[in-house]
N, CA, C and O atoms as a CHARMM CRD file, in Angstrom:
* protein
*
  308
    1    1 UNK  N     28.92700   5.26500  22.11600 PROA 1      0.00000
    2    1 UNK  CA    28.93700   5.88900  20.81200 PROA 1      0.00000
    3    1 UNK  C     27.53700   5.77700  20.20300 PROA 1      0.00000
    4    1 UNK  O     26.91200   4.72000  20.12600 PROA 1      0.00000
    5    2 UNK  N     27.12300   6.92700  19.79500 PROA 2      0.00000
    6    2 UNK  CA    25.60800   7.07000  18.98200 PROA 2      0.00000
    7    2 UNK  C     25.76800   6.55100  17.92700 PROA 2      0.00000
    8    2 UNK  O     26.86000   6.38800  17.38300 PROA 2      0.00000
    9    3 UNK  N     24.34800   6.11700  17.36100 PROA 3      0.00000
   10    3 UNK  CA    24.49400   5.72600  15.65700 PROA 3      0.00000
   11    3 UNK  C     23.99300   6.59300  15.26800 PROA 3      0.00000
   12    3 UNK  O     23.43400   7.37400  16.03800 PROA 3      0.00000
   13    4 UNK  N     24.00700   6.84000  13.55400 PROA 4      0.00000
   14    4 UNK  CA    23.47700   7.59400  12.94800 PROA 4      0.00000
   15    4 UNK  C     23.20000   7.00000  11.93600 PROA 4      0.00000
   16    4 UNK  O     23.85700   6.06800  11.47100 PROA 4      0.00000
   17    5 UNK  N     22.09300   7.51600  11.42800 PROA 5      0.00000
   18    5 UNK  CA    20.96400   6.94400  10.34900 PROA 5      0.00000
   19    5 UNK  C     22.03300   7.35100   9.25900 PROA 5      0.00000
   20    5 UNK  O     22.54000   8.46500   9.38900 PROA 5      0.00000
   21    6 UNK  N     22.34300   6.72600   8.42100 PROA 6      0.00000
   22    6 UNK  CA    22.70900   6.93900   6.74000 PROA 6      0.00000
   23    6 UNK  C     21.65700   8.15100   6.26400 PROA 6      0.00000
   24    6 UNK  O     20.51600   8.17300   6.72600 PROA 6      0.00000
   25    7 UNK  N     21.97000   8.83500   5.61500 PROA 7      0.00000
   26    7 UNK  CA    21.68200   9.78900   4.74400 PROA 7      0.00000
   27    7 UNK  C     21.21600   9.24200   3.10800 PROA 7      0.00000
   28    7 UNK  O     20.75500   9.98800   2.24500 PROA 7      0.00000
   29    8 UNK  N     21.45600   7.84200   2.96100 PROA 8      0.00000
   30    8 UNK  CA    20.70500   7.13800   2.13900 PROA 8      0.00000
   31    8 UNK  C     20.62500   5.98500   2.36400 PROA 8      0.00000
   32    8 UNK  O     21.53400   5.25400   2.75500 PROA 8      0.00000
   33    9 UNK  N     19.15900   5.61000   2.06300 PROA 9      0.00000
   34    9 UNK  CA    18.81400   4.54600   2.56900 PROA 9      0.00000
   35    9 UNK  C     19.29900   3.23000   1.64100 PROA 9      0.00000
   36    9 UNK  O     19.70700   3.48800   0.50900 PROA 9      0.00000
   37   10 UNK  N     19.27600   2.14100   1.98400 PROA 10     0.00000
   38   10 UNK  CA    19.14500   0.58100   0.73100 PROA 10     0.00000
   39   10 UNK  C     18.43600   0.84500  -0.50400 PROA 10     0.00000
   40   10 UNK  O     17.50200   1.57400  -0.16900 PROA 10     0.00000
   41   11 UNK  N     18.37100   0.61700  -1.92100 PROA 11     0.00000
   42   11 UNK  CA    17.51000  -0.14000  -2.26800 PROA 11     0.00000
   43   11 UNK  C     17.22900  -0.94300  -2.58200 PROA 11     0.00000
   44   11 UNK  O     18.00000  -1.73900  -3.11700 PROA 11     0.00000
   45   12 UNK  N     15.42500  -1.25100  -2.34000 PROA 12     0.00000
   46   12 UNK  CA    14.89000  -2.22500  -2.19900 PROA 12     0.00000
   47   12 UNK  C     15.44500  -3.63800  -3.04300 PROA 12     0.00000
   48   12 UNK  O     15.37800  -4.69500  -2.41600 PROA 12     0.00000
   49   13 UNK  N     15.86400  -3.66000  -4.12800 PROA 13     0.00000
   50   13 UNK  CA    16.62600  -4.57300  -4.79800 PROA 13     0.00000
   51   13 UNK  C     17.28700  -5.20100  -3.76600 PROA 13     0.00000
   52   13 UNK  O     16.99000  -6.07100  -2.94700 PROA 13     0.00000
   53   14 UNK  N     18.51700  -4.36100  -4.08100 PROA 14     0.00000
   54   14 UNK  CA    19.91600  -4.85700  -2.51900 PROA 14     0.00000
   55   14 UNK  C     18.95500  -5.61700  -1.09300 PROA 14     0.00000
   56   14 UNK  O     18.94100  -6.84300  -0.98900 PROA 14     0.00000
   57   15 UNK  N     18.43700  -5.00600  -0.39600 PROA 15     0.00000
   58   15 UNK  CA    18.04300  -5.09400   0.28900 PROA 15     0.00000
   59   15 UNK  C     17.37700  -6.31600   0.83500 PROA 15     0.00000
   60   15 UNK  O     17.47700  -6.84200   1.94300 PROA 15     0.00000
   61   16 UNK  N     16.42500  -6.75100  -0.58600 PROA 16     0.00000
   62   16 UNK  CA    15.67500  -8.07500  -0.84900 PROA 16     0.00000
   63   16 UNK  C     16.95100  -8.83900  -1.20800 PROA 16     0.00000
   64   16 UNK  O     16.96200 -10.05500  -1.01500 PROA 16     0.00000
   65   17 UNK  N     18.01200  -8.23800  -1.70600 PROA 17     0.00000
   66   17 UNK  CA    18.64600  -9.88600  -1.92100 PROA 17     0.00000
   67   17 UNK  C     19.22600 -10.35400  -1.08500 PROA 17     0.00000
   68   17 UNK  O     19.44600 -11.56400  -1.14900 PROA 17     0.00000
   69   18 UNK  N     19.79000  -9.45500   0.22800 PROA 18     0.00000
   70   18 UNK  CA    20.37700  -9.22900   1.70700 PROA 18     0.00000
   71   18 UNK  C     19.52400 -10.11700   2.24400 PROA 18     0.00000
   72   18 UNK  O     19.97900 -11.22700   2.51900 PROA 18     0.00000
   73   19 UNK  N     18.02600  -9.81100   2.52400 PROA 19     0.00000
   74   19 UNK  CA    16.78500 -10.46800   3.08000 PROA 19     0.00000
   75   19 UNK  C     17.04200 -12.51800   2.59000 PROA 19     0.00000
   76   19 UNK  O     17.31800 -13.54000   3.21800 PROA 19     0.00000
   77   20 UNK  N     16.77800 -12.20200   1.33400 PROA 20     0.00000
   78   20 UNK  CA    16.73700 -13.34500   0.72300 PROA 20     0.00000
   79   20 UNK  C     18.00600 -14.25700   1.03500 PROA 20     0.00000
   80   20 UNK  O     17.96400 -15.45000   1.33700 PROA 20     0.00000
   81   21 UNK  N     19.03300 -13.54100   0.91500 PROA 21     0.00000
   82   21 UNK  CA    20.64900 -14.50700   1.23500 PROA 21     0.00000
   83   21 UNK  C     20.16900 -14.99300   2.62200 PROA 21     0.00000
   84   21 UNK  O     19.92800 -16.19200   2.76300 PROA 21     0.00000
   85   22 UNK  N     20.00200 -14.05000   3.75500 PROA 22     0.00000
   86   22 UNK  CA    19.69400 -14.49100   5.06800 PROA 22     0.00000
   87   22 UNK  C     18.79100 -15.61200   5.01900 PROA 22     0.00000
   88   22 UNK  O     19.23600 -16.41700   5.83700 PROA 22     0.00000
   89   23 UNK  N     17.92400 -16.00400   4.57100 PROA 23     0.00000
   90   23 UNK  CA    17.03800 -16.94500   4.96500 PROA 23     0.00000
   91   23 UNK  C     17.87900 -18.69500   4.50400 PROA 23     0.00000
   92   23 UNK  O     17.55200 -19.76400   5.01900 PROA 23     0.00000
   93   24 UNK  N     18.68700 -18.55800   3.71100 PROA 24     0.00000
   94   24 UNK  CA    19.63900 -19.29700   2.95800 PROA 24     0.00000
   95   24 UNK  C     19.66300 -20.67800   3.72400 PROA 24     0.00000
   96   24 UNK  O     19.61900 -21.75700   3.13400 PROA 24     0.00000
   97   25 UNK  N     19.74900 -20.51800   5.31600 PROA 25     0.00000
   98   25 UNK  CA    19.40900 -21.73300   6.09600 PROA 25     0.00000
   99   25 UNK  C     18.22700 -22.09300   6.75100 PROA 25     0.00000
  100   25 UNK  O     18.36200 -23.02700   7.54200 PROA 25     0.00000
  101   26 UNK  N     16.92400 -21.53800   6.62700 PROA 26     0.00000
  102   26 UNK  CA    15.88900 -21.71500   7.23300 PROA 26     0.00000
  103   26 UNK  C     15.33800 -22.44300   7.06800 PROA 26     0.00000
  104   26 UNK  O     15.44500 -22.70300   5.87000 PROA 26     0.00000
  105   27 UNK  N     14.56900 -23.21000   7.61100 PROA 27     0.00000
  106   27 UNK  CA    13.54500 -24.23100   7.84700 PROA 27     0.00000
  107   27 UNK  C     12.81100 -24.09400   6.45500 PROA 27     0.00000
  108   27 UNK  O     12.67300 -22.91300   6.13700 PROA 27     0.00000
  109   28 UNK  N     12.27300 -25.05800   5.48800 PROA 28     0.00000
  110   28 UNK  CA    10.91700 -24.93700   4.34200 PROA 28     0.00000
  111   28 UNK  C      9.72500 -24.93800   4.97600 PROA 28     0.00000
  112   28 UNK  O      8.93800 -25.88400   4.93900 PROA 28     0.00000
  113   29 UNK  N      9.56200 -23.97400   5.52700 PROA 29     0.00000
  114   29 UNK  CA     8.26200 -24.08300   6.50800 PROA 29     0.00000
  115   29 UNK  C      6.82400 -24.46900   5.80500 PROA 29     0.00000
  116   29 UNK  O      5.78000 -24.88700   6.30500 PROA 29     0.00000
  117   30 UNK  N      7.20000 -24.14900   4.39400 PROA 30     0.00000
  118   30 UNK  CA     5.58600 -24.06400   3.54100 PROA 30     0.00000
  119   30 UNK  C      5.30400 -25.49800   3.11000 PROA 30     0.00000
  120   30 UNK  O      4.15100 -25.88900   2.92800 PROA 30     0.00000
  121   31 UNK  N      6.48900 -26.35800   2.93200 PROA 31     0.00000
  122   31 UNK  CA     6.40000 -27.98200   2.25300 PROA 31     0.00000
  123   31 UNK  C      6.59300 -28.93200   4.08500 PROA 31     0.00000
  124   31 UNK  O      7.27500 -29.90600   4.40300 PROA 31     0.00000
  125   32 UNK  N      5.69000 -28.10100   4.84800 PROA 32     0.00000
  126   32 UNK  CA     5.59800 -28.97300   6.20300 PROA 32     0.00000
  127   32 UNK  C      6.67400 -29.78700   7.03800 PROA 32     0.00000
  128   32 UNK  O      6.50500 -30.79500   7.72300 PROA 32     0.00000
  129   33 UNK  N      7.88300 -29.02900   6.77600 PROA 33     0.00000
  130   33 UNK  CA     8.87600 -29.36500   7.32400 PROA 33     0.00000
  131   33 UNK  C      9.32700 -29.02300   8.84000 PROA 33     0.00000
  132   33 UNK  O     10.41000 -29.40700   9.28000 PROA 33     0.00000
  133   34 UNK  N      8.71400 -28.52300   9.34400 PROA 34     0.00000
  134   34 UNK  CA     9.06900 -28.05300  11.11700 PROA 34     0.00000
  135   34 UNK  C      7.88600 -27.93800  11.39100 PROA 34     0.00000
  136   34 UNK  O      7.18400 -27.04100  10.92400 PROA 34     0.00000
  137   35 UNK  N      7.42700 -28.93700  12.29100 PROA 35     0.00000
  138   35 UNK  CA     6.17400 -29.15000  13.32200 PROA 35     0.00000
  139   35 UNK  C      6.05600 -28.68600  14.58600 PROA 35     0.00000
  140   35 UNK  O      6.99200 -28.76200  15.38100 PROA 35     0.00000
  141   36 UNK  N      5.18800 -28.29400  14.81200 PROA 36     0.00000
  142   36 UNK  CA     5.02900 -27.32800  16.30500 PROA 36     0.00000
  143   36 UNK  C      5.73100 -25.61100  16.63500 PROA 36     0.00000
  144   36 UNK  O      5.82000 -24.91300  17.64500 PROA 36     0.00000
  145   37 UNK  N      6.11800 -25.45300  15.22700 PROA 37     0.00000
  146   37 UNK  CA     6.93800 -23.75000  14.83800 PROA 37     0.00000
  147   37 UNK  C      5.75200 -23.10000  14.30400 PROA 37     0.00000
  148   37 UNK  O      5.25000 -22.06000  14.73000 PROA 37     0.00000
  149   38 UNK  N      5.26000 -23.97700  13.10000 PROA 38     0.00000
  150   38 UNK  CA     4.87700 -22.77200  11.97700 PROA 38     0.00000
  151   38 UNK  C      3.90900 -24.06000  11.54800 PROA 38     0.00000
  152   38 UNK  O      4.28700 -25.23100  11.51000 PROA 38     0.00000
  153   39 UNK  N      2.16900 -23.42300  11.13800 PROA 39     0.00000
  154   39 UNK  CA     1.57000 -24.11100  11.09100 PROA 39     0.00000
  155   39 UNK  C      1.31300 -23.82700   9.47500 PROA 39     0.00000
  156   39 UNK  O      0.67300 -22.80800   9.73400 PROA 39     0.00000
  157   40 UNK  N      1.28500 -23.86100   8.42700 PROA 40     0.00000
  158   40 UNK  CA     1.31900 -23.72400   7.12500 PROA 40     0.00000
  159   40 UNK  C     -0.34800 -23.95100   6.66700 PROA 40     0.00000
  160   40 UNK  O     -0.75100 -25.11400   6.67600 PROA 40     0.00000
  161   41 UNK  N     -1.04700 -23.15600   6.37700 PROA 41     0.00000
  162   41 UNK  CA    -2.47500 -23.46400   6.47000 PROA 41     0.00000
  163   41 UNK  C     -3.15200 -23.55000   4.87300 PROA 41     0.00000
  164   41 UNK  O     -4.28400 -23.92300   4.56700 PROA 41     0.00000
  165   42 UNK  N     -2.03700 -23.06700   3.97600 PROA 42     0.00000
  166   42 UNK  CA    -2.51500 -22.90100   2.40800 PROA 42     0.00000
  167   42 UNK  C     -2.32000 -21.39300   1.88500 PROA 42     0.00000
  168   42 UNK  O     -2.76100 -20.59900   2.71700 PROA 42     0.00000
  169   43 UNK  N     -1.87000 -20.87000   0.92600 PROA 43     0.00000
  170   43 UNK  CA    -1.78100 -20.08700   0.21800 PROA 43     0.00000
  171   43 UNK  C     -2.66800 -18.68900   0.66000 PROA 43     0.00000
  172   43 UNK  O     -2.43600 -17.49100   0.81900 PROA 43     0.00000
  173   44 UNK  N     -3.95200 -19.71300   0.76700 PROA 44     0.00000
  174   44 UNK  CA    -4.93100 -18.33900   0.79800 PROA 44     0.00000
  175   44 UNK  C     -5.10900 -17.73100   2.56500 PROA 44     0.00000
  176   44 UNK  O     -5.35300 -16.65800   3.11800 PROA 44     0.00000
  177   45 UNK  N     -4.88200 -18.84000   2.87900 PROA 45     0.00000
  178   45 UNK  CA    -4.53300 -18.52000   4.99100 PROA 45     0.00000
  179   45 UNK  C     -3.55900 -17.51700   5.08700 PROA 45     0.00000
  180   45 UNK  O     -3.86300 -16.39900   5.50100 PROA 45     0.00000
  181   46 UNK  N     -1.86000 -17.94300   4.57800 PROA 46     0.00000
  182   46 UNK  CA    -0.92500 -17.23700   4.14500 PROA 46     0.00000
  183   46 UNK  C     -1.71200 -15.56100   4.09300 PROA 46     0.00000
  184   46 UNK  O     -1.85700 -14.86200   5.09600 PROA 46     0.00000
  185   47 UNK  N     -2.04000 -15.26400   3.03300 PROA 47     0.00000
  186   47 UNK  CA    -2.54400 -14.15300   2.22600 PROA 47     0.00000
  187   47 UNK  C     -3.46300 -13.13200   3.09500 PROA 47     0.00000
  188   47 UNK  O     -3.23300 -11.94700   3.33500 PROA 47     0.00000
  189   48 UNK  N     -4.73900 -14.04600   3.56100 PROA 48     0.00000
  190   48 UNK  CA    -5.24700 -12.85600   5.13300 PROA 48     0.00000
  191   48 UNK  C     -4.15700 -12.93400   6.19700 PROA 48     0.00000
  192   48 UNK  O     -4.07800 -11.87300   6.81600 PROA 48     0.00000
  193   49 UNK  N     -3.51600 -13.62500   6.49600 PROA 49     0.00000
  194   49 UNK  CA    -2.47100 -13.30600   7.43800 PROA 49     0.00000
  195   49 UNK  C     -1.76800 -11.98400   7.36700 PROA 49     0.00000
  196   49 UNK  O     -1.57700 -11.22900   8.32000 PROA 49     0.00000
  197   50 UNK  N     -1.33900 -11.76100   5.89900 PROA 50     0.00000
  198   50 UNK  CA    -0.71500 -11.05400   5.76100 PROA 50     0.00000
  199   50 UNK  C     -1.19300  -9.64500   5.42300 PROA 50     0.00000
  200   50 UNK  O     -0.54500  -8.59800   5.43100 PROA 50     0.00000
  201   51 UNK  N     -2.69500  -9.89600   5.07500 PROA 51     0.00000
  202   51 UNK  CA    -3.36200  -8.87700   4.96100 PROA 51     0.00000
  203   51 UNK  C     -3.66800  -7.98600   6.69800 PROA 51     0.00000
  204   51 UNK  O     -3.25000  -7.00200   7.30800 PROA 51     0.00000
  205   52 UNK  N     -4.40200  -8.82100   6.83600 PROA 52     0.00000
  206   52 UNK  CA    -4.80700  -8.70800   8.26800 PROA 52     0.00000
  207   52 UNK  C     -3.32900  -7.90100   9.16100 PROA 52     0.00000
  208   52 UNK  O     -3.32100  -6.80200   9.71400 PROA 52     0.00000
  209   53 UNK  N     -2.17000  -8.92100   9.03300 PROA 53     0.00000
  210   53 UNK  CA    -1.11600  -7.73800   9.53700 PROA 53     0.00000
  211   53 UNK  C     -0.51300  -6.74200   9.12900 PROA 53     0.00000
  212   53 UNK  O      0.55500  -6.50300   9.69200 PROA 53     0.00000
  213   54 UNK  N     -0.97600  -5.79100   7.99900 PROA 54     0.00000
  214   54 UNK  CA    -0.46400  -4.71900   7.14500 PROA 54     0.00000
  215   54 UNK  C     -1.40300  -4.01400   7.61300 PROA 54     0.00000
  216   54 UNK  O     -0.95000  -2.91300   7.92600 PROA 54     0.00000
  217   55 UNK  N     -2.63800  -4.11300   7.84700 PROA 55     0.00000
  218   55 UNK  CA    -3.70200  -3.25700   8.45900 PROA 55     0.00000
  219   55 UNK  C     -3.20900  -3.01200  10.06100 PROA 55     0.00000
  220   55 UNK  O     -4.00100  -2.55500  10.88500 PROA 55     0.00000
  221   56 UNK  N     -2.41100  -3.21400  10.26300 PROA 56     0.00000
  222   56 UNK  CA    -1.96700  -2.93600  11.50300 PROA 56     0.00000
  223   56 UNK  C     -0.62800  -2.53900  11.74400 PROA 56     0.00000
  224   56 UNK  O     -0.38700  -2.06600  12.85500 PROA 56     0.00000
  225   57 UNK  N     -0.05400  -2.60300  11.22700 PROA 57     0.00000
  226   57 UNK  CA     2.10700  -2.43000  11.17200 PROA 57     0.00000
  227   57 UNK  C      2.71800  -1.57100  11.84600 PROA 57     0.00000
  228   57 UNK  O      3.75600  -1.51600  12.50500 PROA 57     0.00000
  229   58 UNK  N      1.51600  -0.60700  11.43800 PROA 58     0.00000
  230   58 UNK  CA     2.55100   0.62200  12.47000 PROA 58     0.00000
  231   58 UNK  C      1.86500   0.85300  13.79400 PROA 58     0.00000
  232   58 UNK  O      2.35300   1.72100  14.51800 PROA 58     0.00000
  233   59 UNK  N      0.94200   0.28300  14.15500 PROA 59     0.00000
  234   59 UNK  CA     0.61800   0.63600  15.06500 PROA 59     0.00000
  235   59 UNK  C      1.50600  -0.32300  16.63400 PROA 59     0.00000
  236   59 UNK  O      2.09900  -1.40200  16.65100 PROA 59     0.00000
  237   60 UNK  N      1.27100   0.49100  17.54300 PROA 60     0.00000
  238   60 UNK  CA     1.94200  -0.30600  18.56600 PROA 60     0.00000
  239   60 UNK  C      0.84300  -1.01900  19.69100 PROA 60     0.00000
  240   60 UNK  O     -0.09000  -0.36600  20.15800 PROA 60     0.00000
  241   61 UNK  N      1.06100  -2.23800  19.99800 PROA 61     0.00000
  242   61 UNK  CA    -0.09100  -2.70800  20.72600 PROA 61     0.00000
  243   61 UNK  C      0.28300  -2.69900  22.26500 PROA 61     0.00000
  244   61 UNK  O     -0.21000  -3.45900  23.09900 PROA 61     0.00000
  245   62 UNK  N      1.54400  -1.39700  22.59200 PROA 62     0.00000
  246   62 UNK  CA     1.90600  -1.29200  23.96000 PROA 62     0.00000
  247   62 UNK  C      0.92700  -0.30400  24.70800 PROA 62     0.00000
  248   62 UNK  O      0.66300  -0.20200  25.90600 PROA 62     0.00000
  249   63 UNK  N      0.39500   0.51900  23.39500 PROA 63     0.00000
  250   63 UNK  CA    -0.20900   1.55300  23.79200 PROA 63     0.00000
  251   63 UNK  C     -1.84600   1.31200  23.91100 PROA 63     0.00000
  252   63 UNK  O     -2.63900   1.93500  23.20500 PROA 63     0.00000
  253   64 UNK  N     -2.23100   0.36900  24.85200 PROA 64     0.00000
  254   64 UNK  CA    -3.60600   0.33800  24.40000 PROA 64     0.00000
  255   64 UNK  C     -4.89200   1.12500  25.13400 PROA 64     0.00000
  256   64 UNK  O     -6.07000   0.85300  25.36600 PROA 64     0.00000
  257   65 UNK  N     -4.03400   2.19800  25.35300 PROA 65     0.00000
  258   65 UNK  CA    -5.70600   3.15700  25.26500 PROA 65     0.00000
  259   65 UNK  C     -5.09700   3.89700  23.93200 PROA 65     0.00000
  260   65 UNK  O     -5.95600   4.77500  23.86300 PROA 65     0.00000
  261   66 UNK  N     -4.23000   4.16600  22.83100 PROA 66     0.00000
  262   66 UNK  CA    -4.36300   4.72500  21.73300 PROA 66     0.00000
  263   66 UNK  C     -4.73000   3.21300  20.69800 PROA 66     0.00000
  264   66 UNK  O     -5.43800   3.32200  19.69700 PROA 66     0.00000
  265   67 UNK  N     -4.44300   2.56300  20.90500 PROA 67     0.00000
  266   67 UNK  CA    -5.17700   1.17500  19.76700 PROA 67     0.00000
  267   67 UNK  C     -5.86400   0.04200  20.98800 PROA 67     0.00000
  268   67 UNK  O     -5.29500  -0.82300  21.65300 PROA 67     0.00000
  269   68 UNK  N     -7.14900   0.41800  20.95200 PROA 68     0.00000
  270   68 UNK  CA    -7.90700  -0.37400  21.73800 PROA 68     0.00000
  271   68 UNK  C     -7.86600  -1.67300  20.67900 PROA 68     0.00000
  272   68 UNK  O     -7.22200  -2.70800  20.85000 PROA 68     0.00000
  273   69 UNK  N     -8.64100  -1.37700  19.64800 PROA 69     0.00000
  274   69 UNK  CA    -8.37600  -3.02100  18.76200 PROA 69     0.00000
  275   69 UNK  C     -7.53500  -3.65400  18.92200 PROA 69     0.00000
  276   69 UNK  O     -7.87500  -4.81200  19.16500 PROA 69     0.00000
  277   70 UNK  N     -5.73200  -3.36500  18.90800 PROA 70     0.00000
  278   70 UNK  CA    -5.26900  -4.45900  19.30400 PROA 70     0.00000
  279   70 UNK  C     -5.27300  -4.94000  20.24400 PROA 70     0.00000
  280   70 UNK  O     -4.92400  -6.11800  20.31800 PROA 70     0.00000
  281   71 UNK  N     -5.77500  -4.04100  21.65500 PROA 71     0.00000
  282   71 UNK  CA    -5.61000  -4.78200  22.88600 PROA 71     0.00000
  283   71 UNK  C     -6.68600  -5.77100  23.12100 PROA 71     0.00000
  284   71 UNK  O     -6.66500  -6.71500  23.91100 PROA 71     0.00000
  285   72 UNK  N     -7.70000  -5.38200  22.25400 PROA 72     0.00000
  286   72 UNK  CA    -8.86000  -6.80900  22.58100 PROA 72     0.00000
  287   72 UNK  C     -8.57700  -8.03500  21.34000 PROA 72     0.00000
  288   72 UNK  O     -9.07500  -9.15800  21.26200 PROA 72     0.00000
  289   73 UNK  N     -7.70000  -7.43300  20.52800 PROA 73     0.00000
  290   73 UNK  CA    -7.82900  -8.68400  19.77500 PROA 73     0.00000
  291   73 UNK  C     -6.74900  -9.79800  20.75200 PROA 73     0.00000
  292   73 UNK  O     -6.83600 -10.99000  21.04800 PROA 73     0.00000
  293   74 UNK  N     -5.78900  -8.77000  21.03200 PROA 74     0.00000
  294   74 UNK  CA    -4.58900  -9.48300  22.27600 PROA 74     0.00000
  295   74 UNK  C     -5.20900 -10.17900  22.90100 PROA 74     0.00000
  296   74 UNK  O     -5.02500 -11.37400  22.66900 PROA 74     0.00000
  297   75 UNK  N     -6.21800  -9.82400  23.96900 PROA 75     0.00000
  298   75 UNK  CA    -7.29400 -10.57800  24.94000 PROA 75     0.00000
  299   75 UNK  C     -7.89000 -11.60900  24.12200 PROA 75     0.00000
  300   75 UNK  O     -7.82200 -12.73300  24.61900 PROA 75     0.00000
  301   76 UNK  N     -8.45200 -11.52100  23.00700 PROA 76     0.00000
  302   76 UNK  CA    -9.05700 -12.92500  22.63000 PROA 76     0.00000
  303   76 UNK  C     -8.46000 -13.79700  21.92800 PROA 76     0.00000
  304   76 UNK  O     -8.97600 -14.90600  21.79300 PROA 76     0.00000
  305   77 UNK  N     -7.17400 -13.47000  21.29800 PROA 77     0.00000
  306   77 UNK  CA    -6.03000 -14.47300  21.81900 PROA 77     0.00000
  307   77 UNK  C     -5.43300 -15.62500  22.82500 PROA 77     0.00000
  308   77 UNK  O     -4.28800 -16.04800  22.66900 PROA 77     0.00000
């Protein structure tokens, strides 16, 4: 059986509070509570992280003769 996309999507409200309920049991990763998962580096580490991966989101790094950048950043990884 196929799925089919809804004809309307979430919103973002709902959606975030869906997001938010889910995390309900997760690790406090930011007050250094799980070692060797998640390395918590400060607010502002956080922040280019997240920058740094929005400059990239849609792209796919399977394809790397159409996004060479990610494939060398992959390599120097």
């Amino acid at each position: 059986m196929a799925s089919v996309l809804p004809k309307q999507g979430v919103p973002w409200g709902d959606l975030e509070k869906r997001l938010k309920a889910g995390q309900a049991n997760d690790v406090d990763w930011r007050r250094g509570r799980l070692s060797g998962l998640v390395y918590f580096g400060g607010d502002d580490v956080l922040q280019v992280a997240k920058d740094a991966y929005m400059m990239f989101f849609s792209e796919n790094a399977l394809g790397q003769k159409a996004f060479p950048s990610l494939h060398r950043m992959e390599n120097e990884i």
